[in-house]
C-alpha positions as CSV (number, residue, x, y, z in Angstrom):
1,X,-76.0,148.5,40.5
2,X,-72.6,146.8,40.3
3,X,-71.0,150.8,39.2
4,X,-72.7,152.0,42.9
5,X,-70.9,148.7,44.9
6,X,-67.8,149.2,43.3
7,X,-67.8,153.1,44.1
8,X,-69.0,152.6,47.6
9,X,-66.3,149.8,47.9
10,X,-63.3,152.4,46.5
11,X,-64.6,155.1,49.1
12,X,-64.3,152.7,52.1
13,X,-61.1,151.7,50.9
14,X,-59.7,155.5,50.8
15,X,-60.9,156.0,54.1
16,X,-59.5,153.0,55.7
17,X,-56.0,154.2,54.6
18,X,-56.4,157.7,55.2
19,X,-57.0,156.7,58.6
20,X,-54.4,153.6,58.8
21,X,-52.1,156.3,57.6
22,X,-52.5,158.7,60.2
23,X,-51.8,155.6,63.0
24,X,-48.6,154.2,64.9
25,X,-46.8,152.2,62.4
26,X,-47.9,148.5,64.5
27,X,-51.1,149.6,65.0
28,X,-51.7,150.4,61.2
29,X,-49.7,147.0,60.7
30,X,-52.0,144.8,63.1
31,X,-55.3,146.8,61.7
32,X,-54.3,146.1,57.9
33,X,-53.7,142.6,58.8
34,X,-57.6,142.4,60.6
35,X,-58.8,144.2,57.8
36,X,-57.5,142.0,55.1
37,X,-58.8,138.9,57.0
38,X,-62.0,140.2,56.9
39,X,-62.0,141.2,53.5
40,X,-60.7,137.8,52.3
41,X,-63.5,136.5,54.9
42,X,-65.9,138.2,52.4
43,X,-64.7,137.4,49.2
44,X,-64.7,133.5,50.2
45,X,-68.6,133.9,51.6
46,X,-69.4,135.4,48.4
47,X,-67.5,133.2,46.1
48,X,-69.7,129.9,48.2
49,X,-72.6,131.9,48.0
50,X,-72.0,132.4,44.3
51,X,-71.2,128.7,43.4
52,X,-74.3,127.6,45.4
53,X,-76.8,129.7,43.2
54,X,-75.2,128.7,40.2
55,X,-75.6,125.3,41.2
56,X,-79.5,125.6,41.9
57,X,-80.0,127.2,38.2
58,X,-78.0,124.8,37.1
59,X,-80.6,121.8,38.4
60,X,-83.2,123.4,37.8
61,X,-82.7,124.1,34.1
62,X,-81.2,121.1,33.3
């Protein structure tokens, strides 16, 4: 399951910079930048998200 995230993560990747590659260098610039926010927008939700269900196995098994 992880292997299939992590594939479907690269792909998405390539094809965001094939097609920020193909843009006006400020448009690429400003659409990176939005991309990146969202992406560390993610990674924080999933790190909370993470920490909270650790938390709760932790309780409950101790």
């Amino acid at each position: 399951m992880k292997g299939t995230i992590a594939f479907l993560a690269l792909l998405a990747i390539a094809i965001v910079i094939a097609l920020i590659s193909r843009l006006p260098s400020e448009e690429a610039v400003r659409l990176a930048g939005y991309a990146a926010t969202a992406a560390f927008a993610a990674l924080v939700t999933f790190l909370i998200r993470w920490r909270a269900n650790r938390a709760q196995r932790n309780k409950r098994v101790g």
